[in-house]
C-alpha positions as CSV (number, residue, x, y, z in Angstrom):
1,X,0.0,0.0,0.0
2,X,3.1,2.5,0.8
3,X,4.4,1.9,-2.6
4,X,1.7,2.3,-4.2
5,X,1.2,5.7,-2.8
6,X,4.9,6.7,-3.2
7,X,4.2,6.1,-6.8
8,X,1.0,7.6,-6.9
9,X,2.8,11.1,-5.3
10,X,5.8,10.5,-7.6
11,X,3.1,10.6,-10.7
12,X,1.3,13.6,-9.2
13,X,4.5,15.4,-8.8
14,X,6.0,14.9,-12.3
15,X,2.5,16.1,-13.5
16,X,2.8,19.0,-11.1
17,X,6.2,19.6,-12.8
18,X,5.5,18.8,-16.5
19,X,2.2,21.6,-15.7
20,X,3.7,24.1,-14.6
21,X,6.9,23.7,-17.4
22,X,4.7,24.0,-20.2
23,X,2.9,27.0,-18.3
24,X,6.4,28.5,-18.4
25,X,7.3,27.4,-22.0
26,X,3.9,29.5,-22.4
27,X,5.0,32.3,-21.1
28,X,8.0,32.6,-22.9
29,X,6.7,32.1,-26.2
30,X,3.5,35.1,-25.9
31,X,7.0,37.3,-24.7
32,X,8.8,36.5,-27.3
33,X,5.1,36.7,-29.6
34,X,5.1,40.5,-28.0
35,X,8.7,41.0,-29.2
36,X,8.1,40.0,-32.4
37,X,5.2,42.3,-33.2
38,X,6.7,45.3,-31.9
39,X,8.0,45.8,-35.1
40,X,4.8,45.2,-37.1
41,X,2.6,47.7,-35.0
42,X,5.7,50.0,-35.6
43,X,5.2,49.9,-39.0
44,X,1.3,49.8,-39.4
45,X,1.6,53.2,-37.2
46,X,3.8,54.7,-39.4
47,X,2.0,53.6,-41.9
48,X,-1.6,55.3,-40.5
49,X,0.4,58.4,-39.8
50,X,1.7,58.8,-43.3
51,X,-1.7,57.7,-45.2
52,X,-3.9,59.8,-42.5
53,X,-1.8,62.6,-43.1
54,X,-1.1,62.3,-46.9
55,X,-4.8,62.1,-47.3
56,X,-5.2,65.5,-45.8
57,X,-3.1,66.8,-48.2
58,X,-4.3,65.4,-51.6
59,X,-7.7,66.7,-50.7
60,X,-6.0,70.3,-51.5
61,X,-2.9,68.9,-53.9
62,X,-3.9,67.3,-56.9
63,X,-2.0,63.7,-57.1
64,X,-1.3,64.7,-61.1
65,X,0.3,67.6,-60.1
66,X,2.2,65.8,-56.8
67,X,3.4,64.0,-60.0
68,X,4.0,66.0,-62.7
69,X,4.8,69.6,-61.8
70,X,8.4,70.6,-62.4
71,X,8.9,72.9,-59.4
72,X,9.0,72.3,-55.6
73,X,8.3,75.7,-53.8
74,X,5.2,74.4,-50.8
75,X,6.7,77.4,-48.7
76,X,6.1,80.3,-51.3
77,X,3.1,82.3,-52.3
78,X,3.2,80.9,-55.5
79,X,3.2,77.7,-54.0
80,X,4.1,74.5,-56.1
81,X,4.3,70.5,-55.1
82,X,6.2,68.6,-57.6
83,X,7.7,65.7,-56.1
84,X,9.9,64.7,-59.0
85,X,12.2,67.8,-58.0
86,X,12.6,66.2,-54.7
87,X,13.0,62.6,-56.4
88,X,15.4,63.5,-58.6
89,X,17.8,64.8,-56.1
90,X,17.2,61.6,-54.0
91,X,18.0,59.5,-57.6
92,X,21.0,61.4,-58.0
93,X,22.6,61.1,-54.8
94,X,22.3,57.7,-54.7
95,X,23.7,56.6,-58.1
96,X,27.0,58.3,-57.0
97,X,26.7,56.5,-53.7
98,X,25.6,53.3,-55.3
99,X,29.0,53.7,-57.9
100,X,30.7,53.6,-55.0
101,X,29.4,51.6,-53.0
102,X,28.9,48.7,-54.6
103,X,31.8,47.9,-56.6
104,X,34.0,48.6,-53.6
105,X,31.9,46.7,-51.2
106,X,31.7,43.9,-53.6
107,X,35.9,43.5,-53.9
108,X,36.1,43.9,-50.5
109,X,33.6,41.1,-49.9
110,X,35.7,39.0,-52.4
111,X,38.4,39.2,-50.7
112,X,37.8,39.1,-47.1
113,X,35.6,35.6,-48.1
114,X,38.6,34.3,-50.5
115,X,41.3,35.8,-50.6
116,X,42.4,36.8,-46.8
117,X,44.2,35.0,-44.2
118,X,42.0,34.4,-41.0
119,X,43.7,36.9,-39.1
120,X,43.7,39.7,-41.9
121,X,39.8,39.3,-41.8
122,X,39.4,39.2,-38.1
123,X,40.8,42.5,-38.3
124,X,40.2,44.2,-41.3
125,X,36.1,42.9,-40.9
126,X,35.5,45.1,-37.5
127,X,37.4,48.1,-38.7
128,X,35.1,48.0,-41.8
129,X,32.3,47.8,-39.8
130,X,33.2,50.7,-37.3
131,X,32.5,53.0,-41.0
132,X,28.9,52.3,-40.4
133,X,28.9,53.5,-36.5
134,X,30.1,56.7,-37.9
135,X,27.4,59.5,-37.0
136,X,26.1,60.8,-40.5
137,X,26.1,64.5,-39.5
138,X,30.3,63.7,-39.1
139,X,30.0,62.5,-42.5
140,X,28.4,65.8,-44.1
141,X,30.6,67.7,-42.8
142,X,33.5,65.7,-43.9
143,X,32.1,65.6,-47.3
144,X,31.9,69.7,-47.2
145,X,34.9,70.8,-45.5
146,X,37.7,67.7,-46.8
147,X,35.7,66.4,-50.2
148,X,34.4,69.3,-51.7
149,X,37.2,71.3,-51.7
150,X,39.5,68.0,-52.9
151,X,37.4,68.2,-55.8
152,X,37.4,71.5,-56.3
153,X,41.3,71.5,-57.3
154,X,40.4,69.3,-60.7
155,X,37.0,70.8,-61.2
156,X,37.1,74.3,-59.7
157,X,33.7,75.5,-60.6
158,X,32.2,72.9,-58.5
159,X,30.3,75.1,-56.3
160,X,30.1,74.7,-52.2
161,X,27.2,72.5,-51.8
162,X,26.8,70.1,-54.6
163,X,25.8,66.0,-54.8
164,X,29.1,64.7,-55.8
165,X,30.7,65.1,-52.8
166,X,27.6,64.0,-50.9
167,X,26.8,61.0,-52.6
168,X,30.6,60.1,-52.6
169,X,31.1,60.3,-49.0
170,X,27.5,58.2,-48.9
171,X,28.7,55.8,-50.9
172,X,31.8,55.4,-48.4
173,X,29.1,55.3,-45.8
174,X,27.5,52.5,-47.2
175,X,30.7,50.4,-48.2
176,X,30.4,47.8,-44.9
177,X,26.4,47.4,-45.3
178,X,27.4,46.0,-48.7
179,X,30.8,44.3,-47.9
180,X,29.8,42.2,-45.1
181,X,26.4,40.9,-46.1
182,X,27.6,39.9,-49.3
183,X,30.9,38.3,-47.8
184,X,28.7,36.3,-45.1
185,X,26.6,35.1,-48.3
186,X,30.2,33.9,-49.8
187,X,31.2,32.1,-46.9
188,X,28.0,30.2,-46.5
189,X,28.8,28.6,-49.9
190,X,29.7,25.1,-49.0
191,X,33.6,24.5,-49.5
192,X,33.2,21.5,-51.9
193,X,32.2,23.8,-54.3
194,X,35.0,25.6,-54.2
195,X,37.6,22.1,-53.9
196,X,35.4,21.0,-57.2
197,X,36.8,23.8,-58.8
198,X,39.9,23.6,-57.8
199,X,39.8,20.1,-58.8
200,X,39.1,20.8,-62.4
201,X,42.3,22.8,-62.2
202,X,40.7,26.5,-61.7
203,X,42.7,29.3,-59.9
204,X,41.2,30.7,-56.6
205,X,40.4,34.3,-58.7
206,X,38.3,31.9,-61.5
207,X,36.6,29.6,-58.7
208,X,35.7,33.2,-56.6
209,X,34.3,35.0,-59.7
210,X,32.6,31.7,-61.3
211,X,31.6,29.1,-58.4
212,X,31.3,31.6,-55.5
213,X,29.7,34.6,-56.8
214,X,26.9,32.7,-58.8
215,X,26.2,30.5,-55.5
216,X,25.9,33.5,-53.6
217,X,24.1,35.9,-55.7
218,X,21.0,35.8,-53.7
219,X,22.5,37.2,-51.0
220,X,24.6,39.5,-52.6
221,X,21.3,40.9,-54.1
222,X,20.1,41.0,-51.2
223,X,23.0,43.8,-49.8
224,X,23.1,46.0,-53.1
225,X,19.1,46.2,-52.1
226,X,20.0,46.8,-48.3
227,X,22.5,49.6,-49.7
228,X,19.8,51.2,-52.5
229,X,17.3,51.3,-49.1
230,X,20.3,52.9,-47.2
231,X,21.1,55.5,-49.7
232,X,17.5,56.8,-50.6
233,X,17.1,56.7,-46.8
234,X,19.7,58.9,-46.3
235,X,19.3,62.2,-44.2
236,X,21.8,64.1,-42.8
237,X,25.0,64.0,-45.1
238,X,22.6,65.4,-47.8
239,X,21.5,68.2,-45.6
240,X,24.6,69.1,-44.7
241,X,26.7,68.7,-48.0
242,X,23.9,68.8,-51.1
243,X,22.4,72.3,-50.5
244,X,18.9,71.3,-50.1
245,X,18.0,73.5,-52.8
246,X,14.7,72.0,-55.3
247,X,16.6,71.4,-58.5
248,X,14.9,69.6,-61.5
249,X,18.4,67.8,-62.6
250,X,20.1,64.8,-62.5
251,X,23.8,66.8,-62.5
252,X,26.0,65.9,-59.1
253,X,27.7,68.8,-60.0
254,X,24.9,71.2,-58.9
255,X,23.0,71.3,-55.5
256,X,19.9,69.4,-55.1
257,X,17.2,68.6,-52.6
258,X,16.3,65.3,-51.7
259,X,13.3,63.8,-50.3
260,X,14.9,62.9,-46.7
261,X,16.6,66.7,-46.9
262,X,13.4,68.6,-47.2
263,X,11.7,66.8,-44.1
264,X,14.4,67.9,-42.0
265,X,13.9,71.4,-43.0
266,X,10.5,71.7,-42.7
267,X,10.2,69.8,-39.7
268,X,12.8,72.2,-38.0
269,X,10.7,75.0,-39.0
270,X,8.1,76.9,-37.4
271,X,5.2,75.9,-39.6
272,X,1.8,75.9,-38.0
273,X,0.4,72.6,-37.7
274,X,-2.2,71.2,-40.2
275,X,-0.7,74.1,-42.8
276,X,-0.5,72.5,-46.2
277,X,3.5,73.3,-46.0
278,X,3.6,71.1,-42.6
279,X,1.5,68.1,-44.7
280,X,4.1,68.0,-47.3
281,X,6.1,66.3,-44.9
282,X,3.9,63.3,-44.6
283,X,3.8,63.6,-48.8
284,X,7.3,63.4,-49.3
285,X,7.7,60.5,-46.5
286,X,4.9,58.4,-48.1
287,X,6.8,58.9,-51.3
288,X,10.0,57.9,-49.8
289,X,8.1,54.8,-47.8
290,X,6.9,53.7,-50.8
291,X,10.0,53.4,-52.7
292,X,11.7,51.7,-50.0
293,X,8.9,49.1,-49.9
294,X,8.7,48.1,-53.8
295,X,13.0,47.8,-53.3
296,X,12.3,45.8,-50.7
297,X,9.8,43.8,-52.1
298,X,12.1,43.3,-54.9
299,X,15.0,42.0,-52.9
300,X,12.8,39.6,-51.4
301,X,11.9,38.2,-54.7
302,X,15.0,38.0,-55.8
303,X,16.0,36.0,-52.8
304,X,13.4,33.3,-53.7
305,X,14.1,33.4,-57.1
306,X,17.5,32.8,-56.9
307,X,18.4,31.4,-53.7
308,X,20.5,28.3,-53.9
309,X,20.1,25.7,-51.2
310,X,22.5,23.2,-50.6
């Protein structure tokens, strides 16, 4: 009979135990649940905010002429809201930065992934990396006070504030976004691809550019979309270095406004609230929310599309 009821209490107590596991396992996982949906309620309030806002605005803005007009003056009398003004200075800036940046970022990746001895990339990885801790403010004013007038000894009638400099000095910015996502996708390409290569008697340069690179393509897609997002994102370097002056042109050689630039001089202002000049803000960042999305909406296509599983 005592054994029996030792058993029966040794039962009772692993169900006790297994109870209130799972009750903790529970626990966790709504936690973790909450965590992870942070950053989807972030986004759909963003979202609202923009929408709610924008919708204000196109109620006295035609969306034709958001589209189409060829000036950009909201705080004037004569008050126009073309966007492409704005969206060509964000274009332009980037492309520079994106010359840069990716080329650059994708040697470096090469060769940290192939080419470099373990040591050489346990150092030369972090110190890349630091480039992206960099304030961006530190940044425009590099590209104005050391860049600008660098390039104004070959091209002197590059005036002060101008998108070359900015968008180089972006594009410098942007390197390590680039450089280590795409070297991480290098190294996750299994090493008997590369010993089949070498095996048909190819050189570590022809098994990098042929076997590695195509293996990895996905994910190096994935860090020149990360890098387009950074660059059209970009705030601070542009305000400082690019003029913020509404210029219908694609030239880095003239100053420009970009879409990021004009927020931060508006919002700095001291527009009354619910003014149309205050609701081109939320305009301009819908804009610039939407162009982020379709990129990344195209990055995650290309992923799937081309992503090699081994």
């Amino acid at each position: 009979m005592e054994n029996r009821l030792t058993g029966a209490a040794r039962l009772a107590e692993l169900a006790r135990i297994k109870t209130a596991r799972k009750r903790k396992d529970r626990v966790i996982e709504l936690i973790l649940l909450f965590a992870a949906s942070v950053s989807v309620f972030t986004t759909l309030g963003i979202m609202y905010v923009l929408i709610s806002e924008s919708v204000v605005f196109f109620t006295h803005v035609p969306l034709w002429d958001f589209l189409t007009d060829s000036q950009w003056t909201p705080l004037f009398d004569d008050a126009h809201f073309g966007i492409a003004v704005l969206l060509a200075g964000t274009l332009s800036s980037s492309l520079v930065a994106l010359l840069i940046a990716i080329p650059l970022g994708t040697i470096i990746a090469i060769y940290l992934s192939e080419f470099a001895e373990h040591r050489i990339r346990e150092v030369l990885k972090p110190v890349l990396e630091l480039l992206s801790g960099v304030p961006t403010i530190i940044y425009g004013f590099f590209a104005l006070l050391f860049v600008t007038p660098l390039i104004q000894t070959i091209y002197p009638d590059l005036p002060t504030f101008n998108v070359l400099s900015a968008g180089i000095v972006m594009g410098i910015m942007i390197i390590p976004y680039v450089s280590s996502l795409s070297e991480d996708a290098m190294r996750a390409v299994p090493m008997s691809l590369r010993e089949g290569s070498y095996a048909m008697g190819a050189t570590r340069f022809q098994t990098a550019m042929r076997v590695v690179v195509p293996a990895s393509i996905s994910g190096i897609a994935s860090a020149y979309i990360l890098g387009i997002s950074r660059a059209v994102g970009e705030t601070m370097i542009l305000a400082v270095a690019a003029g913020m002056q509404p210029n219908l042109s694609l030239n880095p050689l003239e100053p420009a406004a970009t879409v990021t630039s004009f927020i931060v001089q508006v919002a700095l202002g001291d527009l009354p609230h619910g003014s149309i000049g205050y609701q081109t803000i939320f305009a301009a960042g819908l804009t610039l929310l939407l162009i982020t999305l379709s990129f990344n909406l195209l990055g995650h296509w290309m992923r799937r599309k081309f992503r090699e599983a081994y």
